[in-house]
C-alpha positions in Angstrom: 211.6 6.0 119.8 215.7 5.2 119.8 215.9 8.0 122.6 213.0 6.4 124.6 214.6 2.3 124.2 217.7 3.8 125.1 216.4 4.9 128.6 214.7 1.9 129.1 217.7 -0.4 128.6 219.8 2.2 130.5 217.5 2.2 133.4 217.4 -1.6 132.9 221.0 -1.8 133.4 221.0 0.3 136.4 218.8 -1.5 138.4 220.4 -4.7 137.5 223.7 -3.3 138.9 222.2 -2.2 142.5 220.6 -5.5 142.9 224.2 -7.1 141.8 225.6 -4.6 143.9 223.9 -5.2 146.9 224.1 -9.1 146.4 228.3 -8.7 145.9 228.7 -6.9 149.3 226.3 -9.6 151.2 223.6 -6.6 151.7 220.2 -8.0 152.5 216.4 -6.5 153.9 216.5 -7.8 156.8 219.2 -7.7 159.6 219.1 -10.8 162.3 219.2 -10.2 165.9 221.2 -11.9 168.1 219.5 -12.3 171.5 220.7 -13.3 174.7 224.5 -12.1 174.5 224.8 -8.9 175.7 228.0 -7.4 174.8 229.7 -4.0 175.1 232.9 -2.2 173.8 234.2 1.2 174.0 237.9 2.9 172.9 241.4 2.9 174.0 242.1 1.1 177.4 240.4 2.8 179.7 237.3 1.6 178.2 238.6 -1.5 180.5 237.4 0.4 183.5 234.1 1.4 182.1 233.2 -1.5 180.5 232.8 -2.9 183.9 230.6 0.3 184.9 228.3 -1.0 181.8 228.1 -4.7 183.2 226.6 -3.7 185.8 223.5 -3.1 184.0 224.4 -5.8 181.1 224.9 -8.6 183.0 222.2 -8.2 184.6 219.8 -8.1 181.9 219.5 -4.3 181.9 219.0 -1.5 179.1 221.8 -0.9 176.9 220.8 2.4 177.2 222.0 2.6 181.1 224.6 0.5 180.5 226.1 3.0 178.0 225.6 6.1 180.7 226.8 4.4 183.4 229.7 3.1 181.5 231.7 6.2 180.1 230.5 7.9 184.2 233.5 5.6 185.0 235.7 7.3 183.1 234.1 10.9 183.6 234.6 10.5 187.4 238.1 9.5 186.9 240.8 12.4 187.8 243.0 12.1 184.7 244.0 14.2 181.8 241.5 12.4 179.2 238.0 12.5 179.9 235.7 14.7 182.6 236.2 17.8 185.0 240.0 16.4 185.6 241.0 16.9 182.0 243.2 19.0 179.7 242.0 22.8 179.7 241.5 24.9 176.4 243.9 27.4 176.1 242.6 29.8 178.2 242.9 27.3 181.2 238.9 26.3 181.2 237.8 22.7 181.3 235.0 22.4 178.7 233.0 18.7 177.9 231.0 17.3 175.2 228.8 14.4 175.1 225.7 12.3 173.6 224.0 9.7 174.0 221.5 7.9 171.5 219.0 4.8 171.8 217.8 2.1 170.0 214.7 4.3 168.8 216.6 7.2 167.1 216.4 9.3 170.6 219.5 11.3 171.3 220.8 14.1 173.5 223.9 16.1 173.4 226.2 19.0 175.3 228.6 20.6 173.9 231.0 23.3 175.5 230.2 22.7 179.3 231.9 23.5 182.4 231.9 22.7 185.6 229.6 19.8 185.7 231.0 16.2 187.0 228.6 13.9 184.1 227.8 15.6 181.6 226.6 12.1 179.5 223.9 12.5 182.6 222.6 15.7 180.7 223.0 14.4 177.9 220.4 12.1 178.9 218.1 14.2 179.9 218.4 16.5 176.9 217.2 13.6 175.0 214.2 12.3 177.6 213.3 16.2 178.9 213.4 18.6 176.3 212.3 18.7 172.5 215.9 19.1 171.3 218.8 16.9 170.6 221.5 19.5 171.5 222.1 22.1 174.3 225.5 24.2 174.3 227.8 26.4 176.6 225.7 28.5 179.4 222.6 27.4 177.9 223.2 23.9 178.9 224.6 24.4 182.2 221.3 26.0 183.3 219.6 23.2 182.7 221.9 20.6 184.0 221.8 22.4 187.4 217.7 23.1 186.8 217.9 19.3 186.8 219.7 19.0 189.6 223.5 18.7 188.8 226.0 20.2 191.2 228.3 22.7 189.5 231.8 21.5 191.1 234.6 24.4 191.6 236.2 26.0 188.5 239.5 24.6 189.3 242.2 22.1 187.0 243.2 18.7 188.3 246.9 18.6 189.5 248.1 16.7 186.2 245.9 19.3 184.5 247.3 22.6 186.1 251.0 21.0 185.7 250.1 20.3 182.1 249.1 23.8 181.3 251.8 25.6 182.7 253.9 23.8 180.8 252.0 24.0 177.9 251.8 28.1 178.7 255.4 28.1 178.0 255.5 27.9 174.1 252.0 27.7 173.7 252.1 25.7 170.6 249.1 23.7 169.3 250.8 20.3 168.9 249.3 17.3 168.2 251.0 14.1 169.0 248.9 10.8 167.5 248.5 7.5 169.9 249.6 10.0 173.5 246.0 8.8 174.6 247.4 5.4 174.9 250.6 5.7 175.5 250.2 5.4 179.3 247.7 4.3 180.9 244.6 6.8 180.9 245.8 10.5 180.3 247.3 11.9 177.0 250.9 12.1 178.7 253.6 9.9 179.4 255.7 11.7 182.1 258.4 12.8 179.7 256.1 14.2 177.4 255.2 17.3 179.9 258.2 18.9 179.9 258.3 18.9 176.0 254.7 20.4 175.6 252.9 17.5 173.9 249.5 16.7 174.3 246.9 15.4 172.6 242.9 14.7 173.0 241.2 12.2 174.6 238.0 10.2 174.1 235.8 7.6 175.3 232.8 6.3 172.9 230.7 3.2 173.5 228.1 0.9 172.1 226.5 -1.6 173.8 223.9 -4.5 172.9 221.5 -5.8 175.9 220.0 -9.3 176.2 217.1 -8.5 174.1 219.5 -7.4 171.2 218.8 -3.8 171.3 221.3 -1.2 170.7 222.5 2.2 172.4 225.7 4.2 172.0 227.6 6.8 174.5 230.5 9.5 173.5 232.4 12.0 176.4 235.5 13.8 176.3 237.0 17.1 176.7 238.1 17.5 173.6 241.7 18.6 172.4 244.3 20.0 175.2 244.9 23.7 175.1 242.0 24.1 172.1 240.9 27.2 170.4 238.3 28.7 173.5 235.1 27.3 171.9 236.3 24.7 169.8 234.1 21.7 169.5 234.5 18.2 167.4 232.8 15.2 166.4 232.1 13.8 169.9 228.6 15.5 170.6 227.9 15.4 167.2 225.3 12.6 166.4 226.5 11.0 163.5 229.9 11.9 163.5 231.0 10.7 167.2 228.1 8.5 167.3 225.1 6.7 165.6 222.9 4.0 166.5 220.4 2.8 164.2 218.9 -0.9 165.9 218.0 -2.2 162.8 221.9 -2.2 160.9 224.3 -1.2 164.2 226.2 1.4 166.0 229.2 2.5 166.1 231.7 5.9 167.6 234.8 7.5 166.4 237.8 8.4 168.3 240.8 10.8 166.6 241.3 14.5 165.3 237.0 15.1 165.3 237.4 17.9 162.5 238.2 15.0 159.8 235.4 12.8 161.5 233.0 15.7 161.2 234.2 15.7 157.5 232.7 12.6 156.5 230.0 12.0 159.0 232.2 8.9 160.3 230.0 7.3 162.9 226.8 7.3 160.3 229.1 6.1 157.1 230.3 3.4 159.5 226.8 2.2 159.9 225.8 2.9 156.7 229.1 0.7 155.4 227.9 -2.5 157.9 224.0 -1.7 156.5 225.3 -2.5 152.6 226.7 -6.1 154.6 230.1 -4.9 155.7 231.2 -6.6 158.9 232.1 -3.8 161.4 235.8 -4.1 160.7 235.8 -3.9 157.2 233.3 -0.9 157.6 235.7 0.5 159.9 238.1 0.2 157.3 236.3 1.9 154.5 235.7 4.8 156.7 239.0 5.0 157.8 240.2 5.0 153.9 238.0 7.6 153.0 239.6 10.1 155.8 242.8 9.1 154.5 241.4 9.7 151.0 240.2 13.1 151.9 243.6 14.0 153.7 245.7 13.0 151.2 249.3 13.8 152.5 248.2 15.0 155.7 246.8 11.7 157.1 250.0 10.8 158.5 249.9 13.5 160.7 246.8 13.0 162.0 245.2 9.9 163.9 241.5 8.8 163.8 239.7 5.6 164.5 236.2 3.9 164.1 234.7 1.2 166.3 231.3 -0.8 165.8 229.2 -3.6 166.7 226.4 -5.0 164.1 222.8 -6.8 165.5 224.6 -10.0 165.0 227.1 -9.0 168.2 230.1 -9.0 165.8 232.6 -6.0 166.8 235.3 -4.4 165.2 238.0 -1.4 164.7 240.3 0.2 162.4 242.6 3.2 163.0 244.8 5.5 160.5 247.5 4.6 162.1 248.9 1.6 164.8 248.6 2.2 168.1 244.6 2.4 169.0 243.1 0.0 171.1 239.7 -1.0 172.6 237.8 -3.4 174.9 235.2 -5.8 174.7 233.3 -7.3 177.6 230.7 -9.6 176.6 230.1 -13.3 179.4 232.6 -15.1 177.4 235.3 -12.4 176.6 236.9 -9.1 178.1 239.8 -8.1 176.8 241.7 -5.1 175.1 242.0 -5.5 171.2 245.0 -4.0 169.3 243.0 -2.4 165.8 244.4 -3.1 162.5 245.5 0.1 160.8 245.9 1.4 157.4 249.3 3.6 157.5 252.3 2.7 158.9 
């Protein structure tokens, strides 16, 4: 009978503390949305650019799911080291992408490993609305982007790109340098950075919000400069580059994707801003629990979250200083220096 009281109370107690626990961090049933404010955001400053590509559809009362796809094309069509057919090789001098895109209903598509193909968020799309799968890779996914109709452009590097590699060829060292993303202006180099063989990744991830509040999330990039031939990370992962759920929020990560991939980031974002965390604080708890899981070796290493709730609030956090991203919304656009945990 003692046993038996014991696991009542005990039980009791437990339930107690969720409800208290819930009620301390603000978490409630239901989630208000705002209507009537469209608003998008996406990382680092050349999410400027394709914020603009968004608004197109935004501002005029369009899907957040277009404005998403049409957004990060911006940056896709763009000839720099960063993002799309112009970017950083792996280290056997071939140009790979990644991408997905997810909707306000739980639909979502991805590629991973693709080459020669100028969108490939595009087929990512129709990955999600063609097929019964969420993710196509390598080969595989090329023949359906061109049995869709995509144009496989020459196998060849952009002129940044082909200068890079060579000069990466000559020590071929795997070097990451945190923040080269944004150190000027679109691509991962600042010009005196070639000649030392640094490099770094390059991503663009954004979540948007259209007039009738619903919610839809983007992520492209071609990964790491000079990577392992095959290498993939978080960015056509959903969940770790990217989640959307319309009832809580969405948010994408940015960074080293093998520590995203670690901890799920995008989802434990959303998960964070679902217990009643505003999208920068939840930022900041998934940013403390990569640094948690590094230990030491977060300094070494940059990653960053960014989210918008059903309310329109926004917000980022970062490892370390230096990431950035833009807003556009009918009364703001603008880029936003993120708070950061390490200096």
């Amino acid at each position: 009978m003692n046993t038996r009281r014991k696991f009542l109370q005990s039980s009791l107690f437990s339930s107690i503390g969720i409800v208290l626990t819930k009620k301390t961090l603000g978490a409630s049933d239901s989630y208000p949305t705002v209507k009537g404010k469209p608003i998008v955001i996406s990382t680092w400053d050349a999410g400027l650019n394709a914020n603009k590509g968004a608004w197109n559809h935004l501002g005029k009362g369009g899907r957040a799911l277009d404005a998403v796809e049409a957004g990060v094309m911006v940056t896709e069509s763009e000839q720099s080291c960063c993002v799309g057919l112009g970017a950083n090789p792996d280290r056997d001098g071939f140009v790979t992408l990644d991408a997905c895109i997810m909707d306000d209903k739980f639909n979502c598509g991805s590629v991973a490993f693709l080459e020669r193909i100028k969108h490939p968020i595009s087929v990512a799309r129709r990955v999600m609305e063609k097929t019964p799968h969420v993710m196509l890779v390598g080969s595989g996914a090329q023949q359906f982007a061109v049995a869709e109709g995509f144009t496989l452009e020459p196998q060849e590097l952009s002129p940044d790109a082909k200068h890079a590699y060579e000069e990466w060829l000559k020590k071929s060292e795997y070097k990451p340098v945190i923040n080269i993303e944004n150190s000027k202006g679109h691509g991962p180099f600042a010009p005196s950075q070639f000649d030392n063989g640094e490099w770094n990744h390059d991503t663009i991830g954004m979540v948007a919000m259209d007039t009738d509040g619903n919610l839809s999330g983007s992520c492209t990039t071609s990964g790491m400069g000079f990577k392992m031939r095959g290498r993939l990370g978080d960015s056509p992962i959903i969940g770790a580059g990217l989640y959307v759920d319309n009832e809580v929020g969405a948010a994408t990560a940015t960074g080293q994707g093998e520590d995203v991939i670690r901890m799920a980031g995008s989802h434990t974002v959303v998960e964070y801003m679902r217990q009643g965390l505003s999208p920068e604080m939840a930022c900041k708890k998934a940013i403390e629990r990569v640094v948690k899981i590094k230990g030491e070796k977060a300094k070494d290493i940059q990653v960053a979250f960014l989210a918008l709730n059903k309310k329109g609030e926004v917000g980022g956090y970062a490892i370390h200083k230096g990431f950035s991203y833009a807003v556009k919304s009918n009364d703001r656009e603008e880029l936003v220096k993120a708070k950061y945990v390490m200096d």
